[in-house]
Structure formats: C-alpha cells, structure tokens
KOLDRENDO-489701 format. One line per field, with one value per residue: residue number from 1; residue in one letter; x, z, y of N, C-alpha, C, O in turn. Coordinates in nm, 4 decimals, padded with zeros to 6 digits. Each point is the difference from the previous one (the first is absolute). Example, Ala and Ser with C-alpha at 12.3 -4.5 7.8 and 13.67 -1.06 7.14 Angstrom:
2
k 1  2
r A  S
n_x 01.3190  -00.1386
n_z 00.7800  -00.1385
n_y -00.5690  00.1069
ca_x -00.0890  00.0820
ca_z 00.0000  00.0060
ca_y 00.1190  00.1190
c_x 00.0900  -00.0770
c_z 00.0000  00.0730
c_y 00.1200  00.1090
o_x 00.1036  00.0509
o_z 00.0665  00.0169
o_y -00.0019  00.1108
***
This chain:
181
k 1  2  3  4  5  6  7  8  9  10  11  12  13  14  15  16  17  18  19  20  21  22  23  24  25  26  27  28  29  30  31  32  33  34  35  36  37  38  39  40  41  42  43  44  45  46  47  48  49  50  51  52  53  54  55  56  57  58  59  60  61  62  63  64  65  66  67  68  69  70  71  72  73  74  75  76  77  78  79  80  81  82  83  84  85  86  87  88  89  90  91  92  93  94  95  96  97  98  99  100  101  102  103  104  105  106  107  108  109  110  111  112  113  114  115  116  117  118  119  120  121  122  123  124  125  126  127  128  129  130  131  132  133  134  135  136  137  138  139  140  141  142  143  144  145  146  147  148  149  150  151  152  153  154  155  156  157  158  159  160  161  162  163  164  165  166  167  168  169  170  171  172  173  174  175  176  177  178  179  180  181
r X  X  X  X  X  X  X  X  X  X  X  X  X  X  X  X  X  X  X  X  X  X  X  X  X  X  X  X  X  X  X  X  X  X  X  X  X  X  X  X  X  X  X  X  X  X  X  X  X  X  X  X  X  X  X  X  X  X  X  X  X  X  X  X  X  X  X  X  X  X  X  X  X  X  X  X  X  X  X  X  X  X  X  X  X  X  X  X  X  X  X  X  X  X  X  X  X  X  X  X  X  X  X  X  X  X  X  X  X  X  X  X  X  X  X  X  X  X  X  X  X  X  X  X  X  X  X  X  X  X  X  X  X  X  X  X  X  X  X  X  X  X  X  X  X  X  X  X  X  X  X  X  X  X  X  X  X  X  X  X  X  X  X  X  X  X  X  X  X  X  X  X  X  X  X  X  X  X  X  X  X
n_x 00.0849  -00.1678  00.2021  00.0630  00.0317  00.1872  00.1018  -00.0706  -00.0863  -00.1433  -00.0088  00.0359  00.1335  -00.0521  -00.0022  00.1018  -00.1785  -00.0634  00.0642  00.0835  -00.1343  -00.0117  00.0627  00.1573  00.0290  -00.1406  -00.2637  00.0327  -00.2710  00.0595  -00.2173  00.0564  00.0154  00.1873  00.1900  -00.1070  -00.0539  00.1300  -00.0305  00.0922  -00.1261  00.1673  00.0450  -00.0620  00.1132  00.1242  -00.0748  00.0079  00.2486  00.0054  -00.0985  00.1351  00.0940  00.0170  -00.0366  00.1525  00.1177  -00.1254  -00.0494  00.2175  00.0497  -00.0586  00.0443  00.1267  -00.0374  -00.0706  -00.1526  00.1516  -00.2046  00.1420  -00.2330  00.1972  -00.0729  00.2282  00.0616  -00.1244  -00.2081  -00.1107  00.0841  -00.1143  -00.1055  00.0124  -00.0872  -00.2170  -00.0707  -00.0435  -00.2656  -00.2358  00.1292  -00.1822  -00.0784  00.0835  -00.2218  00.0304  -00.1711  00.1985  -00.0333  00.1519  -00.2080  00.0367  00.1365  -00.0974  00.1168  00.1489  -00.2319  00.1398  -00.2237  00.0745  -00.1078  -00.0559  00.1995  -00.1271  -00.1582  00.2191  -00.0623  -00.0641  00.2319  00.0202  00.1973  -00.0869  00.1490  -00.2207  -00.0248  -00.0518  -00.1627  00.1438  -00.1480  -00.1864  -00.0748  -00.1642  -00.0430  -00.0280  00.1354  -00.1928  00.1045  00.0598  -00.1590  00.2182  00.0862  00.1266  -00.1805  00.1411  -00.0923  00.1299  -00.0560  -00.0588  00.0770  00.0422  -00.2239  00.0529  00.0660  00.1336  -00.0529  00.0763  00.1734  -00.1430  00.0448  -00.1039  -00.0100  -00.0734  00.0280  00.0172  -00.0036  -00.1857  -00.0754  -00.0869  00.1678  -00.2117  00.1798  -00.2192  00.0497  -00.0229  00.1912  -00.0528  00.2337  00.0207  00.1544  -00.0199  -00.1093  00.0843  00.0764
n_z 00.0000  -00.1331  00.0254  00.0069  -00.1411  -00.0476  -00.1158  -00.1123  00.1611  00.0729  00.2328  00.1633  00.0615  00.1525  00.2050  -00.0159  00.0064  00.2244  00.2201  00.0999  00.1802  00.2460  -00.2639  00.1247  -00.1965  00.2325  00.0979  -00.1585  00.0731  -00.0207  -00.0665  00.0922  00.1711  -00.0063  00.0141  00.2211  -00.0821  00.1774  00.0031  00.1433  -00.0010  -00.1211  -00.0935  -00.1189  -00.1268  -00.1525  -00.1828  -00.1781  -00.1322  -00.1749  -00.1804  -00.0441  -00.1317  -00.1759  -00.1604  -00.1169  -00.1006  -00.2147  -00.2425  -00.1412  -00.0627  -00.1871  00.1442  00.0993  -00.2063  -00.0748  00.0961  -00.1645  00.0633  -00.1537  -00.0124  -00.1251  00.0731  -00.0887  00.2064  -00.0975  00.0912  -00.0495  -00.2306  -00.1082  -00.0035  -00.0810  -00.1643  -00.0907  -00.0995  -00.2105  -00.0586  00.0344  -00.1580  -00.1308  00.1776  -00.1495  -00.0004  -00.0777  -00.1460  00.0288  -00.1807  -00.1302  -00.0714  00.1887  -00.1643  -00.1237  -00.0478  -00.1540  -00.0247  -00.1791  00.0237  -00.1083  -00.1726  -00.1722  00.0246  -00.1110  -00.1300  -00.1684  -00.0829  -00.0016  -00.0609  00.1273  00.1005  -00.0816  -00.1086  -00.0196  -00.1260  -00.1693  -00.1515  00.0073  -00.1396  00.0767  00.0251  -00.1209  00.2044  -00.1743  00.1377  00.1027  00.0171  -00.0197  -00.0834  00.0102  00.1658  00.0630  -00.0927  -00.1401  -00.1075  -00.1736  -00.2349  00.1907  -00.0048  -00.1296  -00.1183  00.1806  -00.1350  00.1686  -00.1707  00.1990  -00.0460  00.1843  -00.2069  00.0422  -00.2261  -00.1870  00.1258  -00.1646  00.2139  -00.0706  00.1749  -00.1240  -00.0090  00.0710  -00.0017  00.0376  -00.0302  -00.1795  00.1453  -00.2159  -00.0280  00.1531  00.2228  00.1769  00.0664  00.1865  00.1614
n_y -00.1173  00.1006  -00.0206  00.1565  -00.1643  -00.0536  00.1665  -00.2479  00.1166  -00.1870  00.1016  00.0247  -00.1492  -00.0868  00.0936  -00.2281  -00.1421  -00.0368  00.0658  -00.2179  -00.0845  00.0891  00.0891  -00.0747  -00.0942  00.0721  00.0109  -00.1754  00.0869  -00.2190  00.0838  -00.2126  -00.1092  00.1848  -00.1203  00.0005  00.2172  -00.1099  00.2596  -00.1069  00.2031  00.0400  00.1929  -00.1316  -00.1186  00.1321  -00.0007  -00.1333  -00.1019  00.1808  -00.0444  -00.2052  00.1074  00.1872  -00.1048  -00.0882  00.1024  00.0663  -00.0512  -00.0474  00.2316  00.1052  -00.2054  00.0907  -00.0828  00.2384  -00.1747  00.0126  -00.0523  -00.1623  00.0685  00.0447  -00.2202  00.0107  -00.0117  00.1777  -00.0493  -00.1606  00.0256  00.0877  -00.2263  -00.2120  00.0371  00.0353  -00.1874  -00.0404  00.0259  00.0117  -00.0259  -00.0448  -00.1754  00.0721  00.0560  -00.1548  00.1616  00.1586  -00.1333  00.0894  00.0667  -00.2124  00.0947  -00.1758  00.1697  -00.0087  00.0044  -00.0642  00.1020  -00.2122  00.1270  -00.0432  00.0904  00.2073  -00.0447  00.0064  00.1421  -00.2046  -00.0349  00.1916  00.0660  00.1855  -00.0669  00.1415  -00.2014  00.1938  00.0034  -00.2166  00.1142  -00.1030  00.2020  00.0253  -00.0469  -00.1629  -00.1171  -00.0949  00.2669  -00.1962  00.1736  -00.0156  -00.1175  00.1836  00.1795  -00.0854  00.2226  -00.1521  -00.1492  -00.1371  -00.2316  -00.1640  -00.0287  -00.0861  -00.2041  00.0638  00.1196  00.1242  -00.1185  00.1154  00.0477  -00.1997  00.0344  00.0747  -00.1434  00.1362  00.0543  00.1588  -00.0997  -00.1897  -00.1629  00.0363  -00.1440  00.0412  -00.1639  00.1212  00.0549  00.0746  00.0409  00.1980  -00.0382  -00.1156  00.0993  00.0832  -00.1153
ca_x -00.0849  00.0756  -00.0003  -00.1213  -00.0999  -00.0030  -00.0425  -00.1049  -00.1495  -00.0468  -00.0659  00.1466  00.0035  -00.1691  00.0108  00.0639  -00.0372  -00.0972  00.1236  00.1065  -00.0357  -00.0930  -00.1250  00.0258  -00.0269  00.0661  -00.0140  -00.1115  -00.0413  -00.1367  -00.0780  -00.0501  -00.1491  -00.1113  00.0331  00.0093  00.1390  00.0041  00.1433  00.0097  00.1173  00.0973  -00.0657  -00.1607  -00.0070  00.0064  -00.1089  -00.0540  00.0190  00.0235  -00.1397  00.0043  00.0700  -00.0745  -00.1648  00.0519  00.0685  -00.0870  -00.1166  00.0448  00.1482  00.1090  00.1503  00.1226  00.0221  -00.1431  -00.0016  -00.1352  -00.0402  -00.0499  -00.0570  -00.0516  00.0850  -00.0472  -00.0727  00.0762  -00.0175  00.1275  00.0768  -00.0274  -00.0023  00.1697  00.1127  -00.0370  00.0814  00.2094  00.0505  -00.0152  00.0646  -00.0890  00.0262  -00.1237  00.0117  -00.0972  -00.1149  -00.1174  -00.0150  00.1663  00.0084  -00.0845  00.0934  -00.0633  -00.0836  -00.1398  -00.0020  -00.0405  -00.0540  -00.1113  -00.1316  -00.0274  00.0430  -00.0274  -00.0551  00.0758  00.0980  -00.0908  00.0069  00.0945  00.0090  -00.0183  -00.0364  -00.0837  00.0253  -00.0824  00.0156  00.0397  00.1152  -00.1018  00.0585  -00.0861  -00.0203  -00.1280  -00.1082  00.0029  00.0621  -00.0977  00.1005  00.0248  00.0695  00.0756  -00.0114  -00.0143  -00.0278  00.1241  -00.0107  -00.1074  00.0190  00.1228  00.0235  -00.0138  00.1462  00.1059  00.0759  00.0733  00.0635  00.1461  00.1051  00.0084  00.1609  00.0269  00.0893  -00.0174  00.0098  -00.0589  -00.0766  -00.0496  -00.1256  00.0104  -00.0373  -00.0106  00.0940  00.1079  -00.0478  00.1242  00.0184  -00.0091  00.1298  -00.0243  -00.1483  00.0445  00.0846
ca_z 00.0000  00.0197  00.1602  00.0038  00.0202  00.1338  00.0653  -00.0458  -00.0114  -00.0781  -00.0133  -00.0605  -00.2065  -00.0481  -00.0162  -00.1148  -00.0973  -00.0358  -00.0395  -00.1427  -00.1097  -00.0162  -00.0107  -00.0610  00.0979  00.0704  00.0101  -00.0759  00.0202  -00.0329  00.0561  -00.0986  -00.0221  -00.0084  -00.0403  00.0590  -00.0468  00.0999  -00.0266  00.0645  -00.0255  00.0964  00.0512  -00.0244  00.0997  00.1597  00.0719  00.0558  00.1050  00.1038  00.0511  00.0633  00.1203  00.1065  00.0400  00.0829  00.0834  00.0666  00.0010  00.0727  00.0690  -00.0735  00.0552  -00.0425  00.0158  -00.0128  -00.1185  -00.0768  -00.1198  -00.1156  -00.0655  -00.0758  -00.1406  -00.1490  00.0442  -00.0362  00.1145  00.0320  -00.0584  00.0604  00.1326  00.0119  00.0089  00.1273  00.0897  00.0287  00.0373  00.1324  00.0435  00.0242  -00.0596  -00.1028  00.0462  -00.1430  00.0178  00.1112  00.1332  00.0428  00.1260  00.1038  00.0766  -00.0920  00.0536  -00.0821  -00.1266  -00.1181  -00.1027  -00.0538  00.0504  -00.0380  00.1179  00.1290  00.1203  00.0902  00.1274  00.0874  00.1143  -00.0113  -00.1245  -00.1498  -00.1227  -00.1184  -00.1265  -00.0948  -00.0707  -00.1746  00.0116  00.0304  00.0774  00.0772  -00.0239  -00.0453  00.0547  00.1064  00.1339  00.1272  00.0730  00.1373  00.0398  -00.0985  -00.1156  -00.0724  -00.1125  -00.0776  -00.0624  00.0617  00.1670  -00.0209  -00.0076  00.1158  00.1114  -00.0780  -00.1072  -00.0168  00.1794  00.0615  00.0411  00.1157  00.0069  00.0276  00.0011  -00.0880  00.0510  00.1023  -00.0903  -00.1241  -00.0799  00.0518  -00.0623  00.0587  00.1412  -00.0445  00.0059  -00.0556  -00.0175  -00.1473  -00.1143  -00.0330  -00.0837  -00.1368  -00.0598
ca_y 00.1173  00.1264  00.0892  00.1509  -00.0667  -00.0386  00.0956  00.1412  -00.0443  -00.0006  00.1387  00.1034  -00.0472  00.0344  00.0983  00.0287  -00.0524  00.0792  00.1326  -00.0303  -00.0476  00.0995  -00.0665  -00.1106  -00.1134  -00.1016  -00.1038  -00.0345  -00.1241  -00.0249  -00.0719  -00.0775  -00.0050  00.0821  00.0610  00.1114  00.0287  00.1111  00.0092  00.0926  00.0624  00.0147  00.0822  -00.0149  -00.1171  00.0396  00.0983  -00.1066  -00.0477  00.0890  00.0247  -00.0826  00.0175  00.0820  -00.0526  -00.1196  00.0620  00.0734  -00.0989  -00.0924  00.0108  -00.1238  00.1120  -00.0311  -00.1729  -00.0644  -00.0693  00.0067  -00.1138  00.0555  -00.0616  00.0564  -00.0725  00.0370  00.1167  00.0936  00.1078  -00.0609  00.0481  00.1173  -00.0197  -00.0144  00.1634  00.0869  -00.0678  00.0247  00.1433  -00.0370  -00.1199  -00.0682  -00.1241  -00.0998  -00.2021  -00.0260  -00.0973  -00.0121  -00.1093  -00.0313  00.1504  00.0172  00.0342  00.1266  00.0788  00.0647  -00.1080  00.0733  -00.1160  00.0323  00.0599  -00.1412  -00.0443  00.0639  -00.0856  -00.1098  00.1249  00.0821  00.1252  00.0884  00.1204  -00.0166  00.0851  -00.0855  00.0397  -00.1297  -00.1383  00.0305  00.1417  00.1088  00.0869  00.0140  -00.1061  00.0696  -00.0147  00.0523  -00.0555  00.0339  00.0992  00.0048  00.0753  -00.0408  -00.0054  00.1085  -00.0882  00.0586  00.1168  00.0864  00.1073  00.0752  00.1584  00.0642  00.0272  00.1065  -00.0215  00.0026  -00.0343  00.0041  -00.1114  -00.0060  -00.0372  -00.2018  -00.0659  -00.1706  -00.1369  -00.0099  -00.1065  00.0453  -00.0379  -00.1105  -00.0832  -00.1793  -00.0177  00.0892  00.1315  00.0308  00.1587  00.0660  -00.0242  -00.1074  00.0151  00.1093  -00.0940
c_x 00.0894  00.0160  -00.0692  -00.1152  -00.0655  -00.0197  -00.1246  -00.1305  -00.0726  -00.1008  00.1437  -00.0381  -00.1620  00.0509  00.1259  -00.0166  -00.1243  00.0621  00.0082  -00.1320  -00.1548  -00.1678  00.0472  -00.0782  00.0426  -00.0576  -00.0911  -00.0215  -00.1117  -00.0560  -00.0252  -00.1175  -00.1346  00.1065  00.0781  00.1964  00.0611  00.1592  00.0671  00.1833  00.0890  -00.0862  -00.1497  00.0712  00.0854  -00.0919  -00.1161  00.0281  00.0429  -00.1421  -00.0435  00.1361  -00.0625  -00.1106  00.0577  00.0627  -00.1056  -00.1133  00.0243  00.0870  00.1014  00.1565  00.1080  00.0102  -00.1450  -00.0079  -00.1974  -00.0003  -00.0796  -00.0815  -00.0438  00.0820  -00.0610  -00.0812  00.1164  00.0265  00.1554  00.0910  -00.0153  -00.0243  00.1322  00.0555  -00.0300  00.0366  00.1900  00.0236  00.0212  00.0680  -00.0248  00.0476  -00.0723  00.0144  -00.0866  -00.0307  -00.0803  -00.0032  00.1076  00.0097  -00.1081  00.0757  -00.0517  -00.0473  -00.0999  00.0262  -00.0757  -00.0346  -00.1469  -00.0970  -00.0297  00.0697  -00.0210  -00.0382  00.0468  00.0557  -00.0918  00.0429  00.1389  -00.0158  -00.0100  -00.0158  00.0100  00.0470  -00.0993  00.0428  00.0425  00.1174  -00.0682  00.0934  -00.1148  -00.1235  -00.1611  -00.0758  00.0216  00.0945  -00.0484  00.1373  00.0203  00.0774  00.1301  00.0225  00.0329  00.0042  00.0980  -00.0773  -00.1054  00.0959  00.1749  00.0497  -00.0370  00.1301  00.0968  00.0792  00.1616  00.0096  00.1287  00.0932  00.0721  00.1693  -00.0080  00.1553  00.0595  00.0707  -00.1102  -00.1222  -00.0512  -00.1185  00.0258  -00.0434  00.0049  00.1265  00.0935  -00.0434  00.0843  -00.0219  -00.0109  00.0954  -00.0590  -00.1032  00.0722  00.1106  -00.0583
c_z 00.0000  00.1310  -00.0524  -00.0073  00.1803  00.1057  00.0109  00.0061  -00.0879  -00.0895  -00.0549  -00.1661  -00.0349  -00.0121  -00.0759  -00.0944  -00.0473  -00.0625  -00.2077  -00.1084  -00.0391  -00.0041  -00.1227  00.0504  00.0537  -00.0217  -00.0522  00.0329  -00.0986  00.0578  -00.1208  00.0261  -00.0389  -00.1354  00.0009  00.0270  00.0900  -00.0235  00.0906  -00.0476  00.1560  00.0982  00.0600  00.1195  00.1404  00.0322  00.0712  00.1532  00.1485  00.0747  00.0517  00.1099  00.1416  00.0291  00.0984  00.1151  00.1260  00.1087  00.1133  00.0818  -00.0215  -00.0348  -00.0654  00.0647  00.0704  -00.0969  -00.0750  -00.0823  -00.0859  -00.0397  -00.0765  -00.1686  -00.1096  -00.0231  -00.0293  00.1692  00.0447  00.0414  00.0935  00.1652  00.0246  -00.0125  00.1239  00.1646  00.0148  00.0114  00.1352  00.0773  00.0382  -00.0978  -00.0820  -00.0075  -00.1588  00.0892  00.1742  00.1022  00.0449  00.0972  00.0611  00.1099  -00.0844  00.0870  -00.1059  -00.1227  -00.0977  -00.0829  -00.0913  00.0253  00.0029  00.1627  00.0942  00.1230  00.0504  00.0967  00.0881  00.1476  -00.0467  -00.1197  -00.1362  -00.0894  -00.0951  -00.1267  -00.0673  -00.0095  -00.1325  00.0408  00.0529  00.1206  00.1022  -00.0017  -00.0334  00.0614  00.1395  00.1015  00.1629  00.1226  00.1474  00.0291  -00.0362  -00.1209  -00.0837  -00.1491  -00.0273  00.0034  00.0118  00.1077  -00.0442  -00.0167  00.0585  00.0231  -00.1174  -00.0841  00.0543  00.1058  00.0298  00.0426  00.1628  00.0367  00.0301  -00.0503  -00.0964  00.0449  00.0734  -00.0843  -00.0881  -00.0618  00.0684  -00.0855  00.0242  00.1535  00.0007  -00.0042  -00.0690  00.0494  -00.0936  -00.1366  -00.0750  -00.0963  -00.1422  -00.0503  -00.0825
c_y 00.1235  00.0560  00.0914  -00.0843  -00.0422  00.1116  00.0645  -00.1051  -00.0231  00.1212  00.0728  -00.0746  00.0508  00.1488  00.0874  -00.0213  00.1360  00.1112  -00.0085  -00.0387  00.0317  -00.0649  -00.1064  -00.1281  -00.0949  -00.0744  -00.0252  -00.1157  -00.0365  -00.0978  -00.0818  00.0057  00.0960  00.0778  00.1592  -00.0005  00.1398  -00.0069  00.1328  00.0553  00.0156  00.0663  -00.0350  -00.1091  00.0691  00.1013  -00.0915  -00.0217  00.1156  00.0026  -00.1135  -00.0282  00.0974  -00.0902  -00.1069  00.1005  00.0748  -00.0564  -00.1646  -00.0083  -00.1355  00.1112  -00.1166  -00.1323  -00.0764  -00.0908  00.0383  -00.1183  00.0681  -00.1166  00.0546  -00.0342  00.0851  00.1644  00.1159  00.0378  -00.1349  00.0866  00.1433  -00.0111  -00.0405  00.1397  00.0243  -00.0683  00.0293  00.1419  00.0226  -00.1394  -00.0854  -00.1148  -00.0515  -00.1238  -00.0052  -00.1945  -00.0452  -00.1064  -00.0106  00.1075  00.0215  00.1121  00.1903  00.1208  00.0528  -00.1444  00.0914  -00.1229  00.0671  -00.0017  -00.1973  -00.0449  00.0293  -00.0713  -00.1232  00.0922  00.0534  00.0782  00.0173  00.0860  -00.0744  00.0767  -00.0937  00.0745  -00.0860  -00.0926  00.0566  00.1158  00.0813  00.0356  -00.0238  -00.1090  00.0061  -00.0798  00.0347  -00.1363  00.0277  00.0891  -00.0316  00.0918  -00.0719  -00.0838  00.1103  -00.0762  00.1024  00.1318  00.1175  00.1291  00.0537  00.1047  00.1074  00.0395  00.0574  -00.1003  -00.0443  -00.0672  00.0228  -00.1192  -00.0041  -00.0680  -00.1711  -00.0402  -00.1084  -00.1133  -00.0279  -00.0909  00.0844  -00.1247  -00.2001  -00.0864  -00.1407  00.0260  00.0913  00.1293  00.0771  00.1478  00.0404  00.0089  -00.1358  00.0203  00.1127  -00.1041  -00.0575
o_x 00.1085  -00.1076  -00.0906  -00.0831  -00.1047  -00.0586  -00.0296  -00.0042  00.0198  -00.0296  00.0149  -00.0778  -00.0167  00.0265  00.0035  00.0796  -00.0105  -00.0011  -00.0286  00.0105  -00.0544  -00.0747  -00.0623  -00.0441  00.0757  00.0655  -00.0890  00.0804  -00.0771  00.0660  -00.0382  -00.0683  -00.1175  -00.0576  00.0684  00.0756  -00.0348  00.0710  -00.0282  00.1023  -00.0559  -00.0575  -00.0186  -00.0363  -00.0250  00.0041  -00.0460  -00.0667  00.0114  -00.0020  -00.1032  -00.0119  -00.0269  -00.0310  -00.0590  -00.0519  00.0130  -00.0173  -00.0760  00.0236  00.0535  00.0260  -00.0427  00.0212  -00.0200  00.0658  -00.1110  00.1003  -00.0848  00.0720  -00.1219  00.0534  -00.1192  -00.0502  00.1128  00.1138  00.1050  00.0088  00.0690  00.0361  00.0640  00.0735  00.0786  00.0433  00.0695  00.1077  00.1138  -00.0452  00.0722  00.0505  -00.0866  00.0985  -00.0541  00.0456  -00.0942  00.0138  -00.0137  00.0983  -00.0754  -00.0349  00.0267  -00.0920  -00.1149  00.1104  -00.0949  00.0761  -00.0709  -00.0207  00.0270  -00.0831  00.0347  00.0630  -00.0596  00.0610  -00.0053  -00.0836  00.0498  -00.0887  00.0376  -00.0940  00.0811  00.0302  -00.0240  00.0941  -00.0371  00.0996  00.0560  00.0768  00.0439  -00.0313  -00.0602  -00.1167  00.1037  -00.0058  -00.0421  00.0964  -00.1060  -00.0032  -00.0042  00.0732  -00.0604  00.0374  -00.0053  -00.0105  -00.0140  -00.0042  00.0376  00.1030  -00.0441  00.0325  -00.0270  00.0559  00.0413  -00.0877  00.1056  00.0096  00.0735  00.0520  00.0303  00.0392  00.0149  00.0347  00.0214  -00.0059  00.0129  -00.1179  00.1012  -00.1119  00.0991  -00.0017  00.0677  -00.0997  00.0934  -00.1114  -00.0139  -00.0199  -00.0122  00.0433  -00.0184  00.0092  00.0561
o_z 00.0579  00.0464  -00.0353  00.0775  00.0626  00.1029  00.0427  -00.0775  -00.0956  -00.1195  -00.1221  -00.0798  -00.1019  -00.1179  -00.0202  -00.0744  -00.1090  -00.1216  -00.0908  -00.1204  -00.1082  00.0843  -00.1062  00.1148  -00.0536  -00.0673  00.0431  -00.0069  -00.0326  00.0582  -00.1000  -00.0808  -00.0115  -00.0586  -00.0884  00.0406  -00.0448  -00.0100  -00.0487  -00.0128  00.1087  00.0860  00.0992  00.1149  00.1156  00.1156  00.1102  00.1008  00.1173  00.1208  00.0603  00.1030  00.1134  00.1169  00.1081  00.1082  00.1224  00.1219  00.0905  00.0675  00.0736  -00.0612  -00.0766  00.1204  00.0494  -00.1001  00.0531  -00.0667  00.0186  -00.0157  00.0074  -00.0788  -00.0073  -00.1006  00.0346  00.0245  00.0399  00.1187  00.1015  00.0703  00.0555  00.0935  00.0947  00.0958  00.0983  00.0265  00.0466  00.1095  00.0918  -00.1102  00.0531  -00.0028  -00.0021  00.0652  00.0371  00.1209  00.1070  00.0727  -00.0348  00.1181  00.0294  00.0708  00.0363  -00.0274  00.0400  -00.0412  00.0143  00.1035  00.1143  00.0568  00.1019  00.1057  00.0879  00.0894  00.0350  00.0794  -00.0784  -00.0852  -00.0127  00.0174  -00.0314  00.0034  00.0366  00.0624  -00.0551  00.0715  -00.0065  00.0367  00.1124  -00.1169  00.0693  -00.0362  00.0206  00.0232  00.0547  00.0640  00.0621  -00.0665  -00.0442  -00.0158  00.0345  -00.0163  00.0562  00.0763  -00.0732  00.0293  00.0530  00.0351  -00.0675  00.0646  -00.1198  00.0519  -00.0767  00.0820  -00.0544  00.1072  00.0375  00.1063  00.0905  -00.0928  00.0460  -00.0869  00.0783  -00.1216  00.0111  -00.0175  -00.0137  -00.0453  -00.0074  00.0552  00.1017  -00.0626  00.0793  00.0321  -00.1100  -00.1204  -00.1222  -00.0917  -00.1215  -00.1215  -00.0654
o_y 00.0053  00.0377  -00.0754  00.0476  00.0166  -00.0333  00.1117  -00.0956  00.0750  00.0003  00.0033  00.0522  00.0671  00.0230  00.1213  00.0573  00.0563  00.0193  00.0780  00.0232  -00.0219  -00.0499  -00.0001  -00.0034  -00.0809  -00.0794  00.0732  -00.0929  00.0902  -00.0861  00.0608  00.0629  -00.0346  00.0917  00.0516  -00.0882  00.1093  -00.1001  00.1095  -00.0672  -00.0151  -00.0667  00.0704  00.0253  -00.0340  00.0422  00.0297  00.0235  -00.0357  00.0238  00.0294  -00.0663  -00.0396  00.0226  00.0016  -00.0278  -00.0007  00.0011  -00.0343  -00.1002  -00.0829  00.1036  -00.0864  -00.0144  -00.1109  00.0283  00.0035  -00.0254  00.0872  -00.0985  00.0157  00.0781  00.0298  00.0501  -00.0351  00.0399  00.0504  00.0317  -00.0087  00.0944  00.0893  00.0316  -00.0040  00.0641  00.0258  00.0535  00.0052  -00.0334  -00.0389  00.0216  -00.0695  -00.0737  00.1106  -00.0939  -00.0700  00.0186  -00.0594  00.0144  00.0908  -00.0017  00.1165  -00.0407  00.0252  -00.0470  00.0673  -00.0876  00.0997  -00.0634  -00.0369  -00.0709  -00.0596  -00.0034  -00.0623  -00.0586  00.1179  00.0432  -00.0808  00.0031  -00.1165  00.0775  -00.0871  00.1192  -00.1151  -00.0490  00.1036  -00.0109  00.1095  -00.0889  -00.0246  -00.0225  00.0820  00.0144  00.0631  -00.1207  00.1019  -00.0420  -00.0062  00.1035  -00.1148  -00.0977  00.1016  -00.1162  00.1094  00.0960  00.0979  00.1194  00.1045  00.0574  00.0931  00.0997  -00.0089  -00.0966  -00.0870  00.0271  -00.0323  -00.0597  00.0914  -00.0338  -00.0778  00.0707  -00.1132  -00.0800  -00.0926  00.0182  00.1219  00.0306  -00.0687  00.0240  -00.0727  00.1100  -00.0149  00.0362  00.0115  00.0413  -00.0536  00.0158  00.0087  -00.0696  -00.0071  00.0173  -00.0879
***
C-alpha cells in the first residue's frame, strides 16, 4: 500500500475524490427487476452521506466505533449509509445478522418488521429512497428519505483515526488502512 494511503480514512478518499472529481460518477445501481437505473455523482453521494451521518450522529448518537448493520443489499442508500458511518466512525457490519452488537440496523422497507426494537432507518424496496407502502412508525424509526433532510449537507469530521475499525466482515473487523488497501 502507498504510506499516504494509510494515513487517511475512509471519509478523507470520499472527500478527495469529491474535491477532484465533482459531479462525475461514483456509483450506478440497477434494479433488474423493475429496471430502474440510480447513479450518484461524487458530489450527490457525499451530500447524501453528510446528511446521513448528521442523522446517525443526531438522531442515534452513533460516535466513533459504534457498529451499524446494513440490510440493505443492492440498494444505492448502501453506498451512501457506509460513507456516512466512516464519516462519523462508525463500524459497518453489511447484512445485519453478523451485528446483534448493532446499535442502529439500516434495512429495507420489505424488512422492517424482522427488527422489531432498536434504532432503524428504513429505505424502499428496489432503489426507492422512500418506502410506498406503510411502515408501522415507532419510536426509533426514521424512514431515509423522509426524515434526512432535515440534517446539514456537511459533517464535521470528528477526527477518526485510520487504524480505528471500519467494515466488519463475517468474524473480521478490518481498519480503515485495511479497506483503502
């Protein structure tokens, strides 16, 4: 790995990349099944993820080596919830059941109701941002794309560390050097 690599978080490369590459594109998903085609430019995905970081931070008080599960396979908000997690320094576990250790789980509108207590933020089904049929609201519930935008475009980087966890996978917890390797 490059040493300057290693000095630098998974949020630091998101926000150099943004700087360098703007409204280029980072990430294109499609949905086979509906056909539906979502492509977020450099920019569009950290404004995203600056506005789900502030929401985990605010909303969940998800701090530095909090773990978040992602049940959210094939989904563009994926992609944009992981930033917002390594912004705020927070561990991503993908797929969820490998993190009963989860303080907030991010799943689809279709999973809502296997989670029936702790924190959650709901995302549609397919690529929908927002989910079209009814979720049954509790308390620590928030739906992505209803309630995100409430929160500021930018996060104050809280000085995370790139030896400090980053993305858990099955029995293995890697850093951030490790993940930018």
């Amino acid at each position: 790995m490059h040493p300057d690599l290693a000095q630098r978080t998974l949020a630091d490369v998101l926000n150099e990349r943004t700087r360098a590459l703007g409204h280029r594109p980072f990430v294109t998903i499609y949905d086979d099944a509906t056909g539906a085609r979502t492509e977020l430019s450099y920019a569009t995905a950290d404004n995203w993820a600056g506005k789900a970081a502030n929401l985990l931070a605010e909303d969940f008080e998800v701090v530095d080596a909090s773990v978040v599960a992602l049940d959210t396979d094939g989904h563009w908000a994926a992609t944009v919830l992981a930033l917002a997690c390594w912004k705020v320094g927070a561990v991503v576990a993908p797929g969820g059941g490998d993190a009963p250790d989860a303080q907030v789980a991010c799943v689809h509108e279709s999973r809502a109701a296997a989670h029936p207590a702790g924190a959650l933020v709901v995302v549609g089904d397919g690529l929908r941002t927002e989910p079209l049929g009814d979720v049954a609201r509790r308390d620590g519930l928030v739906l992505l794309g209803e309630d995100v935008h409430a929160f500021g475009d930018d996060y104050d980087d809280p000085g995370v560390s790139p030896d400090r966890p980053a993305l858990r996978l099955g029995g293995s917890t890697l850093d951030h050097a490790a993940v930018i390797a």
